[in-house]
C-alpha positions as CSV (number, residue, x, y, z in Angstrom):
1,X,2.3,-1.6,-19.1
2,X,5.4,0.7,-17.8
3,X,7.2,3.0,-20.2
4,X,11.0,2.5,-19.9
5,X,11.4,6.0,-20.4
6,X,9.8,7.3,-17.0
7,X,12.2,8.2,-14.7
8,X,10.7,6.7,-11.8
9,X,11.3,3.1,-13.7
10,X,15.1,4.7,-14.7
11,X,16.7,7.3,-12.7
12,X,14.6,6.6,-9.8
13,X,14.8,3.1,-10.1
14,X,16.9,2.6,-6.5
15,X,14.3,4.8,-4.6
16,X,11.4,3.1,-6.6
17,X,10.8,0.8,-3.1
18,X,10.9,4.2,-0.7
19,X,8.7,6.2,-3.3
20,X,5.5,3.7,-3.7
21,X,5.5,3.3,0.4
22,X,2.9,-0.1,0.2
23,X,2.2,-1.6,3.4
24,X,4.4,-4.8,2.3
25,X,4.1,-6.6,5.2
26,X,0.5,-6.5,5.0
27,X,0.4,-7.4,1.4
28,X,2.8,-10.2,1.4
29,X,0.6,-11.6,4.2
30,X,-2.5,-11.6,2.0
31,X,-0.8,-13.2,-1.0
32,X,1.4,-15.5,0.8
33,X,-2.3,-16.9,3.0
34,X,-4.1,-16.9,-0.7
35,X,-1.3,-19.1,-2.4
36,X,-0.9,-21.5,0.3
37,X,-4.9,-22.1,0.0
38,X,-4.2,-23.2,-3.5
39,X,-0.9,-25.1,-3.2
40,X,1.1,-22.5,-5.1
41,X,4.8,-23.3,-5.3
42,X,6.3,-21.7,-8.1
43,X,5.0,-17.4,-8.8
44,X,5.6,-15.1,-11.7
45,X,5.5,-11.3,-11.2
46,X,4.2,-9.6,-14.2
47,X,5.8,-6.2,-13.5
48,X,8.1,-6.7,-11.0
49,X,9.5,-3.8,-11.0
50,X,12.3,-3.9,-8.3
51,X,11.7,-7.2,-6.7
52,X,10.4,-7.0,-3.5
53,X,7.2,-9.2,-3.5
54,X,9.8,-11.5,-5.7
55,X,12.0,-11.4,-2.5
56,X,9.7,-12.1,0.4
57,X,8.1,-14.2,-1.4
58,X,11.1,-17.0,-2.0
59,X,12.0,-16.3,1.6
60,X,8.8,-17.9,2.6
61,X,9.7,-20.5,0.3
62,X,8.2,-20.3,-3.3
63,X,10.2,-20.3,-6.9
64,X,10.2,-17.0,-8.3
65,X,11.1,-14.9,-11.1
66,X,10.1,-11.0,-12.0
67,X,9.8,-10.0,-15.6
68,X,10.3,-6.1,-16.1
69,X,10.6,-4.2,-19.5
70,X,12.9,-1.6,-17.5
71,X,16.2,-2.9,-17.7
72,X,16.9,-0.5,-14.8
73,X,14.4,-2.2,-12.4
74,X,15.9,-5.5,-13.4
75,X,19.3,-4.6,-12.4
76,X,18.2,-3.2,-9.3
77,X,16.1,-6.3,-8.8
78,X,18.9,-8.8,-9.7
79,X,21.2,-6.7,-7.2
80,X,18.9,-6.8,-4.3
81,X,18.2,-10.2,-4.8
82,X,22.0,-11.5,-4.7
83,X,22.3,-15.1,-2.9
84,X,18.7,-15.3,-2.1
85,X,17.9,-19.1,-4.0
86,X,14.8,-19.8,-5.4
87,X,14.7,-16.2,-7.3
88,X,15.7,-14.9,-11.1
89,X,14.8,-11.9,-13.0
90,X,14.0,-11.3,-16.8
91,X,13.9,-7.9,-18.8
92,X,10.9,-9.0,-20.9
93,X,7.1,-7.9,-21.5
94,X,4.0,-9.4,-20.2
95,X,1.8,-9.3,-23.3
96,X,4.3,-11.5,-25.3
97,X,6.6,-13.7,-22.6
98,X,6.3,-17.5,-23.0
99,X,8.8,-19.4,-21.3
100,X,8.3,-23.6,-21.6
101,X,7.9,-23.5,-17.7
102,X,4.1,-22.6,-16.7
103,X,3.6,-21.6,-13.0
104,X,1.4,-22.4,-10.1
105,X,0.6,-18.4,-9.3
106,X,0.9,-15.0,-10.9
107,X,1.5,-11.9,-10.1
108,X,0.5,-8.1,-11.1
109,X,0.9,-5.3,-8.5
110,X,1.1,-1.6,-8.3
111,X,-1.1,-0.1,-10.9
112,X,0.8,-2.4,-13.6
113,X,-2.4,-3.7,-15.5
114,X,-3.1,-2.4,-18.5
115,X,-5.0,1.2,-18.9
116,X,-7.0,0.3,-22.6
117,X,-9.1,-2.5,-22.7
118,X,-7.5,-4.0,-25.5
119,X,-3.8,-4.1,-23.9
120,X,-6.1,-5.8,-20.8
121,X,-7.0,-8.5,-23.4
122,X,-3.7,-9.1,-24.4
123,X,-2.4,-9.5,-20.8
124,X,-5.4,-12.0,-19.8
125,X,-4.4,-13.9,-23.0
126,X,-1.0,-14.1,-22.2
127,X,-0.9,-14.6,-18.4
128,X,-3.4,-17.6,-19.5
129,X,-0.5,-19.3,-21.4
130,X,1.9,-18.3,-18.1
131,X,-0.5,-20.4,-16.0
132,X,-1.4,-23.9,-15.7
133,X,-4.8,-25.2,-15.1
134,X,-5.7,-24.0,-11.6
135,X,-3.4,-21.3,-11.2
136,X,-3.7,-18.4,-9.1
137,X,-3.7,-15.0,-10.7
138,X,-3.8,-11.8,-8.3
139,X,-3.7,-8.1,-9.5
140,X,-4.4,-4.7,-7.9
141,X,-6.3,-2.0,-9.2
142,X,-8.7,0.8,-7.5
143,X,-12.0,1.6,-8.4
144,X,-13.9,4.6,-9.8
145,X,-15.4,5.2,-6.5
146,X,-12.0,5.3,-5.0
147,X,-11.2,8.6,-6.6
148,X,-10.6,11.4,-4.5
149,X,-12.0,14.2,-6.8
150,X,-11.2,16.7,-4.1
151,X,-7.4,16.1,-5.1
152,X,-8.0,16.1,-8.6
153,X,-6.4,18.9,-10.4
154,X,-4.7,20.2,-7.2
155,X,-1.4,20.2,-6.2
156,X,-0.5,17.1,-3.8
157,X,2.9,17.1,-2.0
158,X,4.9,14.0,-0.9
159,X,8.0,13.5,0.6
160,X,10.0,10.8,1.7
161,X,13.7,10.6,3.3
162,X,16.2,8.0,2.5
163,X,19.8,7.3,3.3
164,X,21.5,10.5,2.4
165,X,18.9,11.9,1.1
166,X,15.3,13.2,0.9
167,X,13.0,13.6,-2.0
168,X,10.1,15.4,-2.6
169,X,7.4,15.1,-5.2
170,X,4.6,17.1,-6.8
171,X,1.4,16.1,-8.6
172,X,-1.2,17.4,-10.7
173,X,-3.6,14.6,-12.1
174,X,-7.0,15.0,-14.6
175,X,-9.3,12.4,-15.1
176,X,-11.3,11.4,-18.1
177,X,-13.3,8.5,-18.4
178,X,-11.9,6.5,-15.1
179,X,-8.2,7.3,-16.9
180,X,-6.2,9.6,-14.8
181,X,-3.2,11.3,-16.0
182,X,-0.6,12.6,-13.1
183,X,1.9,14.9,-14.2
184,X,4.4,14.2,-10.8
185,X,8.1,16.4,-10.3
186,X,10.5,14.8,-8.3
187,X,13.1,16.9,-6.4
188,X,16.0,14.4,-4.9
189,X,17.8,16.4,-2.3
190,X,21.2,14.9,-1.5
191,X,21.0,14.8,1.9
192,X,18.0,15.7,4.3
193,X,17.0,18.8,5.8
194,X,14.1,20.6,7.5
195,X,12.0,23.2,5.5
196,X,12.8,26.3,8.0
197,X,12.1,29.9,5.7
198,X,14.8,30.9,4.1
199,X,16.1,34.1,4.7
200,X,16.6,36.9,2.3
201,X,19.7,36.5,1.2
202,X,19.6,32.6,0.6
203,X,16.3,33.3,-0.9
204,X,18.0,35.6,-4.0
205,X,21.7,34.4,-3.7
206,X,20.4,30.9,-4.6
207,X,19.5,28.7,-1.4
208,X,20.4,25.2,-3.6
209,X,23.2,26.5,-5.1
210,X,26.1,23.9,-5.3
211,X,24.7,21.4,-3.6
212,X,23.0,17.9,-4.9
213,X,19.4,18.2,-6.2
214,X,18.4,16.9,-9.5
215,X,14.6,17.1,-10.8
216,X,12.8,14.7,-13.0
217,X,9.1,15.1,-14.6
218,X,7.8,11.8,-14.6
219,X,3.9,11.2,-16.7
220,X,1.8,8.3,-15.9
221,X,-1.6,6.7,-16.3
222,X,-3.8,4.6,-14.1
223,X,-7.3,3.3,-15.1
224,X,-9.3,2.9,-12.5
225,X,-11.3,-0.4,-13.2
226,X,-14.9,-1.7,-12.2
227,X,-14.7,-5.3,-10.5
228,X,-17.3,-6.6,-13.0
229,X,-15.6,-5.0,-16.5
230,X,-12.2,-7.0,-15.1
231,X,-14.1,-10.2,-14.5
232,X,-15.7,-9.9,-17.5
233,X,-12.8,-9.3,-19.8
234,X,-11.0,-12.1,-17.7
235,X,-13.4,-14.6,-18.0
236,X,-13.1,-14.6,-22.1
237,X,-9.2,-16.2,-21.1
238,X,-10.8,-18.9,-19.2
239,X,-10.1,-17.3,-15.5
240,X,-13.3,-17.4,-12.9
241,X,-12.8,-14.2,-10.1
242,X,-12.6,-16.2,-6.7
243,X,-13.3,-13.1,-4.6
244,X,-12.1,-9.2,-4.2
245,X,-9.9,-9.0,-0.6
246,X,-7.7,-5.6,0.3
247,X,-5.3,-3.9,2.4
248,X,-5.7,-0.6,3.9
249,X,-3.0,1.4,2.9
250,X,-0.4,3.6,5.1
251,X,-2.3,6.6,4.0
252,X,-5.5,5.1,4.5
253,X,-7.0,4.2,1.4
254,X,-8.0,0.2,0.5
255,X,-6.4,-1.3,-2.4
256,X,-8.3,-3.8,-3.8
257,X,-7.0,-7.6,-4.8
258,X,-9.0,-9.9,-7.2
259,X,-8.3,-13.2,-7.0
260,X,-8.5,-15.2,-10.2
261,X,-8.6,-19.0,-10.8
262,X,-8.0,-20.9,-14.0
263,X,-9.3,-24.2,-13.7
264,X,-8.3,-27.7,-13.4
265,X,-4.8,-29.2,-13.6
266,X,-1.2,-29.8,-13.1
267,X,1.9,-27.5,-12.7
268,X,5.1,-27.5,-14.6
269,X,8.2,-26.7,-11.9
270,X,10.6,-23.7,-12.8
C-alpha cells in the first residue's frame, strides 16, 4: 500500500497524473469494455490516488468513489473532480475499509497491490467484503519476466514538462527476490527550458541560482508478481481469475490486467 510520507503521493501530488504518463485512454477502454460484460454499475478504486480512472469512469456513466490513505491525493482528487455527479472520495485504507454499500466492480491500478504476500492476503480479504457476489475485481501488476535487468542498477532519466514548469527525475533500482527497490530524485524546474551547455561562468557562479527548483528523494517498492502466485493467493477469498488482458504502454512495455470474478449474486447501489 502507498506511504503517505513519499513525496510523489505529497508534494508531487498535483503532478502525480503528468509523472506516471499511462496510456489512459487505452486503459479506460479496456476496463470500461470488461465492466459492461459484467453489468458493472457502481466501481471502487482501491488506491486512487488522484482520481483519474474515478473520473472517466463516472463520465461514462458508473457510481464511483476512490479511497486513498494520502490525504494529499484526496484533496487533489476531490478538486479535480468538482461538479462531476456520480463521484466521491475517501482518505481511508484498503486492508481495513467497510462501508455498508458493496459494489458491482473494483479497482487497483498502478503498482498499488501489496509487495509481501501477507499484506496481498489482507487486500483479497478485504476487497472480498467490498464486493458482492459476482463482482469484478481488476488489478495491474508486471511480471518477473518483464524486468529490464539491463536498467537495473543504472541510472535512468525522465523528464516531463507541465504548465510552467518541467521536472526531471532520476532512478537507481535493485532487485531481490522479484522486489525492486527504486531510489528516484525529482528536480521540479519552475518553468521549462532546453538543456544547452552551460558556460563557464553560469557553470561556477551558480546556473540555478534564484530561480524555482526544489528536489525531493522519493523510495518505493514494486513486487513483480507471477500470474499463478496471484490467482492462487486470490482464490483462498473466493475470487476465480477470468483471464490476463494488457495495454502496451507509451514507452512500449505491456502492463498486465487480471480480471477477477467473485461469484454469484446481487449488488448493493452506492
Amino acid at each position: 500500500m502507498k506511504s503517505t510520507s513519499r513525496p510523489l503521493y505529497k508534494e508531487l501530488a498535483e503532478l502525480y497524473e503528468t509523472i506516471e504518463e499511462r496510456n489512459y485512454e487505452a486503459e479506460i477502454s479496456l476496463i470500461d469494455k470488461v465492466f459492461k460484460e459484467h453489468h458493472v454499475k457502481s466501481v471502487i478504486d482501491l488506491g486512487c490516488g488522484t482520481g483519474i480512472h474515478v473520473r472517466e469512469l463516472a463520465k461514462r456513466g458508473y457510481r464511483t468513489l476512490g479511497i486513498d490513505i494520502s490525504p494529499s491525493m484526496i484533496r487533489v482528487a476531490k478538486k479535480r473532480a468538482s461538479g462531476l455527479k456520480g463521484v466521491s472520495f475517501v482518505k481511508a485504507d484498503y486492508y481495513t475499509y467497510n462501508p455498508k454499500a458493496r459494489f458491482d466492480g473494483a479497482l487497483c491500478l498502478n503498482w498499488s497491490i501489496p509487495v509481501t504476500l501477507r499484506g496481498l492476503e489482507k487486500f483479497f480479504s478485504n476487497t472480498a467484503h467490498l464486493l458482492r457476489e459476482g463482482g469484478v475485481l481488476i488489478v495491474d501488476y508486471e511480471k518477473p519476466s518483464d524486468i529490464v535487468w539491463s536498467d537495473v542498477g543504472k541510472p535512468v532519466i525522465d523528464s516531463w514538462r507541465f504548465s510552467g514548469g518541467q521536472i526531471v527525475r532520476v532512478s537507481v533500482g535493485e532487485i531481490r527476490r522479484n522486489l525492486m527497490k527504486s531510489r528516484d530524485v525529482y528536480i521540479v524546474f519552475g518553468r521549462p527550458r532546453g538543456f544547452s551547455p552551460p558556460s563557464e561562468e553560469e557553470r561556477y557562479l551558480g546556473r540555478w541560482r534564484g530561480e524555482d527548483v526544489s528536489v525531493f528523494l522519493d523510495v518505493s517498492y514494486v513486487r513483480f508478481y507471477e500470474p499463478r502466485e496471484l490467482a492462487k493467493i486470490a482464490s483462498r477469498y473466493g475470487f476465480s481469475s477470468k483471464r490476463i488482458l494488457s495495454v502496451k504502454t507509451k514507452r512500449g512495455y505491456v502492463r498486465l490486467y487480471n480480471i477477477f470474478i467473485k461469484k454469484g449474486g446481487n449488488s448493493v447501489n452506492i
